[in-house]
PyMOL Python script that loads the backbone (N, CA, C, O; Angstrom):
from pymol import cmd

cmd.read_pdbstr("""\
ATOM      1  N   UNK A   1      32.996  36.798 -83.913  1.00  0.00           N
ATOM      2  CA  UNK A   1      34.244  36.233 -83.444  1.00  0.00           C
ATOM      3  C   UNK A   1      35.382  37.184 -83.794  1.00  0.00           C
ATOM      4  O   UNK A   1      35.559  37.847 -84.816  1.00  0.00           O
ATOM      5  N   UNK A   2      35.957  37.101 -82.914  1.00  0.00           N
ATOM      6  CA  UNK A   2      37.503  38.307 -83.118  1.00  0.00           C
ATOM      7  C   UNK A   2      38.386  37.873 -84.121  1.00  0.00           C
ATOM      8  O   UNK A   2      38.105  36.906 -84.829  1.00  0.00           O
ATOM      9  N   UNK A   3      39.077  38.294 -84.201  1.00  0.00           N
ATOM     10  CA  UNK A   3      40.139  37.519 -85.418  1.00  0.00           C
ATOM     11  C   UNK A   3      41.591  37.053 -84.409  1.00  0.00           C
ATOM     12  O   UNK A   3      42.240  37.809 -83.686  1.00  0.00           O
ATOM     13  N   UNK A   4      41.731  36.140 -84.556  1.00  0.00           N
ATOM     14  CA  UNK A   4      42.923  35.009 -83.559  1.00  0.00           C
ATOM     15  C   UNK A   4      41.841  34.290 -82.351  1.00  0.00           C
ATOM     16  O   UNK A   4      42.351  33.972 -81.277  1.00  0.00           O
ATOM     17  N   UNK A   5      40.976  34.151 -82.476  1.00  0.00           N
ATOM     18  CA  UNK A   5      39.910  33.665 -81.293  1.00  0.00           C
ATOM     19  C   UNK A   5      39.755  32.369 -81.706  1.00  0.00           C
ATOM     20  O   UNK A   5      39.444  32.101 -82.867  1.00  0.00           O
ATOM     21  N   UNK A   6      40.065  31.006 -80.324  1.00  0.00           N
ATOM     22  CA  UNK A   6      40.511  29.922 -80.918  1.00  0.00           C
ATOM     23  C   UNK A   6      39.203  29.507 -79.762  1.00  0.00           C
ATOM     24  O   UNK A   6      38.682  30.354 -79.036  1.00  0.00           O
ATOM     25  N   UNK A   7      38.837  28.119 -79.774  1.00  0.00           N
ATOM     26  CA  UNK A   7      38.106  27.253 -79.198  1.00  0.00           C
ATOM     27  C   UNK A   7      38.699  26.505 -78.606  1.00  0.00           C
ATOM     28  O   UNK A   7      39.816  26.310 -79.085  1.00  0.00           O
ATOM     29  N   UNK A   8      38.369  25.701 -77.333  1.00  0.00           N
ATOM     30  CA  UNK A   8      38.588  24.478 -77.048  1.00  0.00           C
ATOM     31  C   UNK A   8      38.197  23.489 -77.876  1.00  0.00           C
ATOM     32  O   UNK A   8      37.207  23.810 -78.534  1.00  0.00           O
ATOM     33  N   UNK A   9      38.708  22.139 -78.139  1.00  0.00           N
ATOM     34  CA  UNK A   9      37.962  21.313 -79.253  1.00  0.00           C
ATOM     35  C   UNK A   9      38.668  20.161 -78.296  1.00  0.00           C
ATOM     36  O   UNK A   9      38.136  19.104 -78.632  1.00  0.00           O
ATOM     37  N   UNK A  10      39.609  19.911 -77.278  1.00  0.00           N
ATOM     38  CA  UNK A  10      39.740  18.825 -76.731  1.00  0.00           C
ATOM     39  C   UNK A  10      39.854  18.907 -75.328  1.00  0.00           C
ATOM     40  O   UNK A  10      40.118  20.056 -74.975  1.00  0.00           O
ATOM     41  N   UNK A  11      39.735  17.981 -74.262  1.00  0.00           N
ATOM     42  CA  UNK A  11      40.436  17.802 -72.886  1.00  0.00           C
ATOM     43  C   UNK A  11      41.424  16.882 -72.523  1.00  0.00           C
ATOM     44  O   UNK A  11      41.853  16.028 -73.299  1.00  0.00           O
ATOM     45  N   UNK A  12      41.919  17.075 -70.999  1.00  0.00           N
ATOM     46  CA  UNK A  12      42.715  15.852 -70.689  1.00  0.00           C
ATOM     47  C   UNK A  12      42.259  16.019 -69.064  1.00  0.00           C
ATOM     48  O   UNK A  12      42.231  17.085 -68.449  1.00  0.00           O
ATOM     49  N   UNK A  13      41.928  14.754 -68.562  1.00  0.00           N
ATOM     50  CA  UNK A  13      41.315  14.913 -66.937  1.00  0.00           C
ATOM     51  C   UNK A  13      42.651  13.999 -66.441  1.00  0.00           C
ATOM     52  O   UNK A  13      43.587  13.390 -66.961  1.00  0.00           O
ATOM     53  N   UNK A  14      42.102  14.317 -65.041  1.00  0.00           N
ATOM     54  CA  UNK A  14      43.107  13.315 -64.401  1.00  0.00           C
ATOM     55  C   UNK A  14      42.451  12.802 -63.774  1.00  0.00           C
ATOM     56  O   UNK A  14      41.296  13.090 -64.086  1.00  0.00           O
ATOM     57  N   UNK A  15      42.512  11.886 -62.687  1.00  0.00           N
ATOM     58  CA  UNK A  15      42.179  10.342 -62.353  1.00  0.00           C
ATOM     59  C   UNK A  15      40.609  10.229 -61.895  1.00  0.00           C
ATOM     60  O   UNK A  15      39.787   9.313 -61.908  1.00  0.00           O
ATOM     61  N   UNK A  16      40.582  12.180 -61.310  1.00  0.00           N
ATOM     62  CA  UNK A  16      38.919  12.466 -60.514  1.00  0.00           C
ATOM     63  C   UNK A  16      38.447  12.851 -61.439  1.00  0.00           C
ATOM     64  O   UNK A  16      37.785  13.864 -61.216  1.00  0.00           O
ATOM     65  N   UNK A  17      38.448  12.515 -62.519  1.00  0.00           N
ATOM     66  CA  UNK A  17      37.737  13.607 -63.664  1.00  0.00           C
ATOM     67  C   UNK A  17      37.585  14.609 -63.895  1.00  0.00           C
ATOM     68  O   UNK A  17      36.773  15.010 -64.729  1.00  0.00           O
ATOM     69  N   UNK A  18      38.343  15.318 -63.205  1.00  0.00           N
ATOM     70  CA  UNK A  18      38.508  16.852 -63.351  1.00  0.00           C
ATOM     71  C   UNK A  18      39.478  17.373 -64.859  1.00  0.00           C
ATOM     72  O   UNK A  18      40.274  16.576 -65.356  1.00  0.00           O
ATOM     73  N   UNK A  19      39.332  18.375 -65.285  1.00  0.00           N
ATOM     74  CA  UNK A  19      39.938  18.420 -66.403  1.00  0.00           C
ATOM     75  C   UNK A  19      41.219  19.657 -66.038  1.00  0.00           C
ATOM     76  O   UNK A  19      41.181  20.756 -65.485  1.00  0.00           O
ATOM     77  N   UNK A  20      42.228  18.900 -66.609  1.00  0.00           N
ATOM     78  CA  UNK A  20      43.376  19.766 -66.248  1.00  0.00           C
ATOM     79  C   UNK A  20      44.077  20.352 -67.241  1.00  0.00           C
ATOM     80  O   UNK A  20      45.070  20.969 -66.856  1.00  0.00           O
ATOM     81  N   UNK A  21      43.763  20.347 -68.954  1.00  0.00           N
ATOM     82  CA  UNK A  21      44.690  20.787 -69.676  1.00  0.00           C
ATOM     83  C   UNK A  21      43.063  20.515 -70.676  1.00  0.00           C
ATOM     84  O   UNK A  21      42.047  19.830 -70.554  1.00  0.00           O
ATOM     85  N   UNK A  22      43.741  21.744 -71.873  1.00  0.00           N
ATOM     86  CA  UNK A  22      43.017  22.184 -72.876  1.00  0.00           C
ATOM     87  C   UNK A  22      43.409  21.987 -74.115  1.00  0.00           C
ATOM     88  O   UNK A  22      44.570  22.388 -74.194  1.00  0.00           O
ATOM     89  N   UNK A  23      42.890  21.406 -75.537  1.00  0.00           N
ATOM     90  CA  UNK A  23      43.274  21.931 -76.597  1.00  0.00           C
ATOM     91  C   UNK A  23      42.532  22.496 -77.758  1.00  0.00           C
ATOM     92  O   UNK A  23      41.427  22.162 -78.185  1.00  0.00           O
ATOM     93  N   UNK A  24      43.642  23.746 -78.343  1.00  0.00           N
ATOM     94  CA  UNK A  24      42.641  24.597 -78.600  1.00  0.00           C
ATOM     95  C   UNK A  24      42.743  24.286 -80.500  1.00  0.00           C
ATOM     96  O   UNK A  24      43.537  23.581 -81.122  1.00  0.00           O
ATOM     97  N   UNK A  25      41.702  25.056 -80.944  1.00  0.00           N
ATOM     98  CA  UNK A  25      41.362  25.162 -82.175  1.00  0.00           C
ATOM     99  C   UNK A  25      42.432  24.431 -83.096  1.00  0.00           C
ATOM    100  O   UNK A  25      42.437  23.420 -83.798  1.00  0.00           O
ATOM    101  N   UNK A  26      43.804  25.950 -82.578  1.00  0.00           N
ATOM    102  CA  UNK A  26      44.811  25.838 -83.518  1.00  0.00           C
ATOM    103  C   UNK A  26      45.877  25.109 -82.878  1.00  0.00           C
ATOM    104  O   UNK A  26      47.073  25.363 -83.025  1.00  0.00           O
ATOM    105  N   UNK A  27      45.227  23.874 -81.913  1.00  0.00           N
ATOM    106  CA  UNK A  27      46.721  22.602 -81.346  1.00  0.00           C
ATOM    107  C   UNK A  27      47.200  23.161 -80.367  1.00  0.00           C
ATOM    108  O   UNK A  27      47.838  22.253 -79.833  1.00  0.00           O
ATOM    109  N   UNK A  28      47.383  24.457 -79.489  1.00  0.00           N
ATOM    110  CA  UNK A  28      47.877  24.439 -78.826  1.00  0.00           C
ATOM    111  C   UNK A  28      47.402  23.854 -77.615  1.00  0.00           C
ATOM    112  O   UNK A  28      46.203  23.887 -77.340  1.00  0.00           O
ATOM    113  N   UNK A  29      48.391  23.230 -76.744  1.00  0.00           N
ATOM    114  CA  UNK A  29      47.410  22.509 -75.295  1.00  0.00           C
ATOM    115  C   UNK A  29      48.094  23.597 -74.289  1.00  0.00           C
ATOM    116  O   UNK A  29      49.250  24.015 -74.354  1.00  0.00           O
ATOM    117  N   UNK A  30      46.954  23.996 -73.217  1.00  0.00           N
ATOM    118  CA  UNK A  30      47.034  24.748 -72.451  1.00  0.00           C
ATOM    119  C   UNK A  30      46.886  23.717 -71.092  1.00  0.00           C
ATOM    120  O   UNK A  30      46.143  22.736 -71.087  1.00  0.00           O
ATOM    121  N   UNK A  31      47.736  24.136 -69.947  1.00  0.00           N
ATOM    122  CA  UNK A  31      47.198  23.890 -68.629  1.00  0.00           C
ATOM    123  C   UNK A  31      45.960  24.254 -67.981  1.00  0.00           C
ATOM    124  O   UNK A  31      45.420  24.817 -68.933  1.00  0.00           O
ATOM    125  N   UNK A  32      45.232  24.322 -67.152  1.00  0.00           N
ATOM    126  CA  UNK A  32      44.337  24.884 -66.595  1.00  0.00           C
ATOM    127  C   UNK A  32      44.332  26.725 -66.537  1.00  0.00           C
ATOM    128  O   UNK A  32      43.618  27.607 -67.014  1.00  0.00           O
ATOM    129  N   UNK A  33      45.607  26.666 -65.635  1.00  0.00           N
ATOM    130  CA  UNK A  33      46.099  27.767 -65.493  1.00  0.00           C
ATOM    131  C   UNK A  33      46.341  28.988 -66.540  1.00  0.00           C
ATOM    132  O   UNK A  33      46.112  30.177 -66.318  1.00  0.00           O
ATOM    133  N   UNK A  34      46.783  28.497 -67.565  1.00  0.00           N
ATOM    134  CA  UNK A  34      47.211  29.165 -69.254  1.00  0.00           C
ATOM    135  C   UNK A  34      45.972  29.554 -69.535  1.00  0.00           C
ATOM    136  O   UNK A  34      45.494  30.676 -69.697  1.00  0.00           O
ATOM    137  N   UNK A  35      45.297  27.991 -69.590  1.00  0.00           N
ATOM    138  CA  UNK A  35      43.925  28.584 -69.943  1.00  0.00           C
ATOM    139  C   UNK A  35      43.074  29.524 -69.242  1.00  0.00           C
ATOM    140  O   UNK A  35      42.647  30.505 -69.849  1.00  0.00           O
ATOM    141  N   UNK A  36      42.745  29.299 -67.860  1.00  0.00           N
ATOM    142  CA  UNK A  36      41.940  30.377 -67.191  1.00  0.00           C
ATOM    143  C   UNK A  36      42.504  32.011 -68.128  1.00  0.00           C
ATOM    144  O   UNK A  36      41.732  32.890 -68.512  1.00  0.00           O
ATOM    145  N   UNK A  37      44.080  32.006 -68.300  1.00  0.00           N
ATOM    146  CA  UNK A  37      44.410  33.766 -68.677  1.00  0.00           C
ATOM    147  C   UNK A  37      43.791  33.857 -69.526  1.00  0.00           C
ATOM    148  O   UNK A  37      42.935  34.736 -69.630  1.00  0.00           O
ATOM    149  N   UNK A  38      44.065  32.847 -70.530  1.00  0.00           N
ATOM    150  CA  UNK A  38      43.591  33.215 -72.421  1.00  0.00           C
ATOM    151  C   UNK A  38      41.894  33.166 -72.406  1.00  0.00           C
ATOM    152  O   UNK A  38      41.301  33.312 -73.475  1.00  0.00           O
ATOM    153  N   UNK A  39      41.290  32.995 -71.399  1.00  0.00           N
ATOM    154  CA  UNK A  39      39.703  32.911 -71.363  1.00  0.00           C
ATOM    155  C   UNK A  39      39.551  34.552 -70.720  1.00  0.00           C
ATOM    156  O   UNK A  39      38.782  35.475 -70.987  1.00  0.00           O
ATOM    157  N   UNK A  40      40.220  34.458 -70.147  1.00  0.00           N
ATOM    158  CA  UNK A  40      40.530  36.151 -69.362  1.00  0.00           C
ATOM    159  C   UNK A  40      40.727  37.413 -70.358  1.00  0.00           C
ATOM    160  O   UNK A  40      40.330  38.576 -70.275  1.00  0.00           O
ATOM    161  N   UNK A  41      41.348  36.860 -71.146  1.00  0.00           N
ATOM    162  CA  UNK A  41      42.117  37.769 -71.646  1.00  0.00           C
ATOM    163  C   UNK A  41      41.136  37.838 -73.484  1.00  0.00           C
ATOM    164  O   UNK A  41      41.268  38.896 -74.099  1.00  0.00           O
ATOM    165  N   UNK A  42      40.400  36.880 -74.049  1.00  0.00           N
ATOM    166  CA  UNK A  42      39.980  37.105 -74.975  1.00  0.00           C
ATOM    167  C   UNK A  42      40.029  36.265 -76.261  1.00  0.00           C
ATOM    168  O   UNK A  42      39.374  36.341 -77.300  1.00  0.00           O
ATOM    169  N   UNK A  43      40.991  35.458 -75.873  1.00  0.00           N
ATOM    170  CA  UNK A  43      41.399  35.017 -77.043  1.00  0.00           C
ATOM    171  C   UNK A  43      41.018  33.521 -77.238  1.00  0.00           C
ATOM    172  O   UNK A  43      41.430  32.673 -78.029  1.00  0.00           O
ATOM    173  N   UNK A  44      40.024  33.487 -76.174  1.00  0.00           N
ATOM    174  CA  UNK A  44      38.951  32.043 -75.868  1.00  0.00           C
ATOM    175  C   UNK A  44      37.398  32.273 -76.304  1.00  0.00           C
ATOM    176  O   UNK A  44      36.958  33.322 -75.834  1.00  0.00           O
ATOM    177  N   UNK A  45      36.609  31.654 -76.970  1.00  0.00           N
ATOM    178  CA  UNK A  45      35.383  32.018 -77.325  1.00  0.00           C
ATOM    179  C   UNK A  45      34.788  30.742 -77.022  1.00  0.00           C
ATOM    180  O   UNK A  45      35.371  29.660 -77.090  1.00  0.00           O
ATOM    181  N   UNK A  46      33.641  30.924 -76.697  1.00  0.00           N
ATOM    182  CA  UNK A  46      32.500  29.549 -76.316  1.00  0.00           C
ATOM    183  C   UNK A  46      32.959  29.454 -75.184  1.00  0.00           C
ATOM    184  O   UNK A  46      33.566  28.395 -75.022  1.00  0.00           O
ATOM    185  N   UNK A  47      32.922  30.395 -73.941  1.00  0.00           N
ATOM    186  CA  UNK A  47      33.765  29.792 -72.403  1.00  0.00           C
ATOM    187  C   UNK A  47      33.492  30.739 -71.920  1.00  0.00           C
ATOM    188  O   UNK A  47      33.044  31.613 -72.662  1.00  0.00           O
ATOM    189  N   UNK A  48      33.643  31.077 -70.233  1.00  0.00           N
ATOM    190  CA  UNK A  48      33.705  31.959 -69.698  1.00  0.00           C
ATOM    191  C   UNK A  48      33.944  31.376 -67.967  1.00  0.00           C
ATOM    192  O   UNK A  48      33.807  30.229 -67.541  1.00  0.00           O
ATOM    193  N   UNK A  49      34.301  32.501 -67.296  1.00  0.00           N
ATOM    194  CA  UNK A  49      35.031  32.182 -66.159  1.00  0.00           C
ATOM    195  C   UNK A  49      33.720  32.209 -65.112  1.00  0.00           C
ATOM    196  O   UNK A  49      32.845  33.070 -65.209  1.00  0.00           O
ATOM    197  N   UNK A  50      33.708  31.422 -64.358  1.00  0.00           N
ATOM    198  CA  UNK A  50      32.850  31.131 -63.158  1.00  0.00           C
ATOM    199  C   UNK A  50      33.238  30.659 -61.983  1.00  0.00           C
ATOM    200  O   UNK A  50      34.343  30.118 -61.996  1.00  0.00           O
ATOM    201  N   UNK A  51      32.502  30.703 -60.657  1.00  0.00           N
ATOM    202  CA  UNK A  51      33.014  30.750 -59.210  1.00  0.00           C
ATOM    203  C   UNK A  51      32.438  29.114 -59.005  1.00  0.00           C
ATOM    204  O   UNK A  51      31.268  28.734 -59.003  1.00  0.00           O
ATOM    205  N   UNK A  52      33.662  28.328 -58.839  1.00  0.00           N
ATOM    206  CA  UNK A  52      33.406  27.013 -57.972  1.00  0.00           C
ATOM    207  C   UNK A  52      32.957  27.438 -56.447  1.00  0.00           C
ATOM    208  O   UNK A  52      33.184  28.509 -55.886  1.00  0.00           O
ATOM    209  N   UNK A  53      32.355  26.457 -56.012  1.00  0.00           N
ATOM    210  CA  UNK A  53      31.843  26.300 -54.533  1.00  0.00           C
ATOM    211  C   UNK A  53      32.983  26.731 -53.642  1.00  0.00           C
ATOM    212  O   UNK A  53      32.614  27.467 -52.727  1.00  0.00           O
ATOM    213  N   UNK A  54      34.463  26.421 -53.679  1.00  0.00           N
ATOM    214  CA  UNK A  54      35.183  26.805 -53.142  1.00  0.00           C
ATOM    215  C   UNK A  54      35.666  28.461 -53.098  1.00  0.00           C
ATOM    216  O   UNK A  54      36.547  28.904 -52.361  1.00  0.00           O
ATOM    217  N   UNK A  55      35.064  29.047 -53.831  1.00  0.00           N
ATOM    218  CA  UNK A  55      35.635  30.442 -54.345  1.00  0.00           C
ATOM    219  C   UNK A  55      36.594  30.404 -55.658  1.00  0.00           C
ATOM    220  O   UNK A  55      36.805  31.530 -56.109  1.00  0.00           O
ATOM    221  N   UNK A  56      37.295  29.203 -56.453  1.00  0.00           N
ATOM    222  CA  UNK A  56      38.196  29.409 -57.220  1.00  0.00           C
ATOM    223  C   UNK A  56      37.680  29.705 -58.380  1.00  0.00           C
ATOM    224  O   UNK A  56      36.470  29.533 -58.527  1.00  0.00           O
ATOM    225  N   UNK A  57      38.512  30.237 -59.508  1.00  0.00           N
ATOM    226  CA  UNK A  57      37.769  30.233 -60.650  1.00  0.00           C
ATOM    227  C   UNK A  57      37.763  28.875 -61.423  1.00  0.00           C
ATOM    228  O   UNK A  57      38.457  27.908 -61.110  1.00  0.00           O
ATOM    229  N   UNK A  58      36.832  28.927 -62.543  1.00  0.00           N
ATOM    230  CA  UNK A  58      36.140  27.661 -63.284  1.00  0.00           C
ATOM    231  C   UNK A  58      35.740  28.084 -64.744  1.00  0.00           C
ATOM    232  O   UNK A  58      34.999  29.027 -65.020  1.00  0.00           O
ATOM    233  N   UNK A  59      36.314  27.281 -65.582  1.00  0.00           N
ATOM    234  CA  UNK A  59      36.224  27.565 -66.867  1.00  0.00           C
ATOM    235  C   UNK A  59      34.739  26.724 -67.326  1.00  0.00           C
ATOM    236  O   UNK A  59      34.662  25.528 -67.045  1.00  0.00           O
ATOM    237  N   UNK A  60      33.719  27.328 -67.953  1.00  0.00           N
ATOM    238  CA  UNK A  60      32.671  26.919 -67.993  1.00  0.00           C
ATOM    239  C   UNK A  60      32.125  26.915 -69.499  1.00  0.00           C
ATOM    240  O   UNK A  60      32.073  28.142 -69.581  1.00  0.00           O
ATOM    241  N   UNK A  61      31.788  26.590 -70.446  1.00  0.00           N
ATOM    242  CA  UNK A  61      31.142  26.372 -71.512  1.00  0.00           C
ATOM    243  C   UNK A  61      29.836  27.698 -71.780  1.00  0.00           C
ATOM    244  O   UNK A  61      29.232  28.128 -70.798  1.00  0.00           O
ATOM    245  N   UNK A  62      29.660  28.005 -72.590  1.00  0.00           N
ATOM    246  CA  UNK A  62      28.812  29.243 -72.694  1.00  0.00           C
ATOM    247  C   UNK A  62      27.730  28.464 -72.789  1.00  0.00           C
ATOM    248  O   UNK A  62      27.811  27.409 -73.419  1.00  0.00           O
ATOM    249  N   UNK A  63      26.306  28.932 -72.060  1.00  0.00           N
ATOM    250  CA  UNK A  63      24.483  27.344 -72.205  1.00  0.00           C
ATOM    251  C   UNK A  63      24.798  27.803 -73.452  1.00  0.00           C
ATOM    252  O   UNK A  63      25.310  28.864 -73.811  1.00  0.00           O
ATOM    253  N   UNK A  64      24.465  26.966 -73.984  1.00  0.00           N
ATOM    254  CA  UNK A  64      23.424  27.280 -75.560  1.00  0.00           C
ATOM    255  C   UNK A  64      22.760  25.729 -76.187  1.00  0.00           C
ATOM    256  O   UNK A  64      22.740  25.166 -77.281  1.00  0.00           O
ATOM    257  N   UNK A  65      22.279  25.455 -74.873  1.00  0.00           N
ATOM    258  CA  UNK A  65      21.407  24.397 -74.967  1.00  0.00           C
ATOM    259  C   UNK A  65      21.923  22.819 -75.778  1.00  0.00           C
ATOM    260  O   UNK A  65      21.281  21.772 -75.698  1.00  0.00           O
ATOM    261  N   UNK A  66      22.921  22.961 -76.361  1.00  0.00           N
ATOM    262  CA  UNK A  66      23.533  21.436 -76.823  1.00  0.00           C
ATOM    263  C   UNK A  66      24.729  21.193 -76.027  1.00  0.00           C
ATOM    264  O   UNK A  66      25.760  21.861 -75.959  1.00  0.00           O
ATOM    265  N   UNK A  67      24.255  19.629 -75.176  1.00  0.00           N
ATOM    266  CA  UNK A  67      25.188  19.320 -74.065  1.00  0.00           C
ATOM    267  C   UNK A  67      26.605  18.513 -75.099  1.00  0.00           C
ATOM    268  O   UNK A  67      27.705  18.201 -74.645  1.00  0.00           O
ATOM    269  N   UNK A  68      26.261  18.383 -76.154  1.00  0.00           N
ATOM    270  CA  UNK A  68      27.328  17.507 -76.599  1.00  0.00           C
ATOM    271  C   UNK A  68      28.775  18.746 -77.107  1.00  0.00           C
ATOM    272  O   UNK A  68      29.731  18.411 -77.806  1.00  0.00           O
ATOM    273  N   UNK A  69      28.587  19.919 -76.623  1.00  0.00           N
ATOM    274  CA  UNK A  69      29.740  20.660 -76.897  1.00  0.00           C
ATOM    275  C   UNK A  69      30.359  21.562 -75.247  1.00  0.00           C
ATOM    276  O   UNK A  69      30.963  22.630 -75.140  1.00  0.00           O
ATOM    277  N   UNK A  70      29.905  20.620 -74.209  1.00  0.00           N
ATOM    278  CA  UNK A  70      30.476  21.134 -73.125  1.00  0.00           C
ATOM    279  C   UNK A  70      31.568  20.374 -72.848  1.00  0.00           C
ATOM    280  O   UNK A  70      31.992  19.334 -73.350  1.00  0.00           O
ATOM    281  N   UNK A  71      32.041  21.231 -71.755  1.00  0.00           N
ATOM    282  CA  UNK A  71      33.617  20.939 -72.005  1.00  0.00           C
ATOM    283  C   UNK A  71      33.777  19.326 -71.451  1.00  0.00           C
ATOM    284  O   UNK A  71      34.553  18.599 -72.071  1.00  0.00           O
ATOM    285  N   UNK A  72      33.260  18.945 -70.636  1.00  0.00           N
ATOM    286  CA  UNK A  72      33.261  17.427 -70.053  1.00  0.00           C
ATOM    287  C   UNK A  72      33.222  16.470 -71.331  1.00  0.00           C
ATOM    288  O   UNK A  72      33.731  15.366 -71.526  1.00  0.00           O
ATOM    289  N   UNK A  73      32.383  17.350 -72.181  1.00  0.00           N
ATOM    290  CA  UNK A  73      32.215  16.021 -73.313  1.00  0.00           C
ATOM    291  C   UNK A  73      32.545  16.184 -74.187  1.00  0.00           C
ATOM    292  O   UNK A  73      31.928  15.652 -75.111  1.00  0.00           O
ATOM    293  N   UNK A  74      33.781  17.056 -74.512  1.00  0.00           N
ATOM    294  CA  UNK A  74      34.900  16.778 -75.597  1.00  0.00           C
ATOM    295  C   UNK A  74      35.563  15.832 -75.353  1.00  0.00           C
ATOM    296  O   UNK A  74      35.504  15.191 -74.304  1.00  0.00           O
ATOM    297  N   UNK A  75      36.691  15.487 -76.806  1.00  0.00           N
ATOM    298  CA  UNK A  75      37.305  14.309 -76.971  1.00  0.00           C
ATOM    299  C   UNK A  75      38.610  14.495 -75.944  1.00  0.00           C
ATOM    300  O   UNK A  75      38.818  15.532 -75.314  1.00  0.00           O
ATOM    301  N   UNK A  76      39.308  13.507 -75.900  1.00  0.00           N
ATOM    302  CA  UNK A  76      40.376  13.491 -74.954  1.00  0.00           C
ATOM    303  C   UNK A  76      41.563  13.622 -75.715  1.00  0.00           C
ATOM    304  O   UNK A  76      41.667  13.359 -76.914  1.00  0.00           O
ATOM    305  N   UNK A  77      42.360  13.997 -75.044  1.00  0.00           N
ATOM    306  CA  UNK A  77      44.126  13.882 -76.036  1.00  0.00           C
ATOM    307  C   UNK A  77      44.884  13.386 -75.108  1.00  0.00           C
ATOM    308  O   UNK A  77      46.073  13.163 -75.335  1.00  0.00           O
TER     309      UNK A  77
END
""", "prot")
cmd.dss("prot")
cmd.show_as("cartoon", "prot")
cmd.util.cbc("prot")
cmd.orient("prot")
């Protein structure tokens, strides 16, 4: 792990269950958007960027075989 490299540890969806905002390790809540950069950019660990069906990008959980730390099934804020 890098040094300043924070986690997701919460979500917030909206009405379709889609998840629209992030929070990370150290409290900060990110939009979707914020987040896609800081996953971009490095300073996100356990994640990585992937192609929805539509072409957009998609913030995705790294496998490592335990479903209880993907992003759908974190806690809510």
């Amino acid at each position: 792990m890098k040094v300043n490299q924070e986690t997701f540890v919460a979500v917030r969806k909206d009405g379709d269950g889609d998840i629209t905002h992030f929070k990370t390790s150290s409290g900060r809540e990110l939009d979707y958007e914020q987040a896609l950069a800081e996953v971009q950019n490095g300073t996100i660990e356990g994640v990585n960027i992937g192609e929805a069906r539509n072409g957009r990008p998609v913030i995705r959980g790294n496998a490592d075989g335990d479903p209880s730390n993907n992003l759908d099934n974190l806690q809510s804020f």
